[in-house]
N, C-alpha and C positions, 0 to 999 in steps of 0.2 A: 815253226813252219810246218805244212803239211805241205804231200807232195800224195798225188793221186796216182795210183798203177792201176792200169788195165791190163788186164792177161789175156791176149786172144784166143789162148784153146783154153780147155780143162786139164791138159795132158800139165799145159806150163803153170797153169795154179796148183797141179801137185806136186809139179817139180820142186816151184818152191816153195814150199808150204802154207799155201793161202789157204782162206777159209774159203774165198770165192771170185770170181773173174775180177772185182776191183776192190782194193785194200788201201789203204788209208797208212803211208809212214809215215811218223812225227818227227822232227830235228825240232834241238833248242836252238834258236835262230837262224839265219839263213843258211841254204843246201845249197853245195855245191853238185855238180853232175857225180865228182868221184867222191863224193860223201854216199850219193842214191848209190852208187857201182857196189861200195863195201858193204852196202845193206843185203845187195841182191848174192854177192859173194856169201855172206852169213848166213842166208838161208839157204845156198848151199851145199853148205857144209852137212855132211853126216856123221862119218866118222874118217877123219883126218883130214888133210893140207887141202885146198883149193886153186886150182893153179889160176892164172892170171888168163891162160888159155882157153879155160870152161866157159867161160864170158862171151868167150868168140863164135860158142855154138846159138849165139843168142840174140838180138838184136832189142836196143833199148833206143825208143824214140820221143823227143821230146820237140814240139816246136817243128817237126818235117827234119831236127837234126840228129846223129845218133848221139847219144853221151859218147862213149867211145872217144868220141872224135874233140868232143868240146868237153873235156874232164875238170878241167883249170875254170870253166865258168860258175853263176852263180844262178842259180834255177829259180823261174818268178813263182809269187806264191800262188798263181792262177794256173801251173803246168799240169798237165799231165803225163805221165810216163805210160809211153805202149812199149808190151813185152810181147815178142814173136822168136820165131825159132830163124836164125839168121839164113836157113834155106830155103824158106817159103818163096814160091814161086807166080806165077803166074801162067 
């Protein structure tokens, strides 16, 4: 399965280490939300632990819902994932 990530700034495709605003991750068969979560955890990482907290500075949206919230589901292979900074305002 592929699952499409859009990065809305430049700031958050360096955060995680994209090559550029939308990146392409593979699973072998179906993705759940907390399968996409521990991808974005891994990139991450630098050098040591990642807490489960850092996530929260972040906002992943799938479908108008956040992952966060619907971790236990299974993501269609049409979704795409937006990645924003969880303070963005308006």
């Amino acid at each position: 399965m592929e699952v499409r990530i859009r990065y809305l700034s430049h700031e958050l495709v360096k955060s995680f280490g994209s090559s550029g605003k939308v990146e392409i991750i593979h699973f072998s068969g179906d993705a759940k939300c907390e399968d996409v979560l521990s991808k974005f955890k891994e990139k991450l990482k630098c050098n040591g632990e990642v807490s489960e907290r850092m996530l929260d500075a972040f906002v992943f949206i799938c479908g108008g819902r956040t992952l966060l919230t619907i971790r236990g589901e299974t993501l269609n292979s049409d979704c795409e994932v937006l990645v924003g900074y969880a303070d963005t305002g308006g």
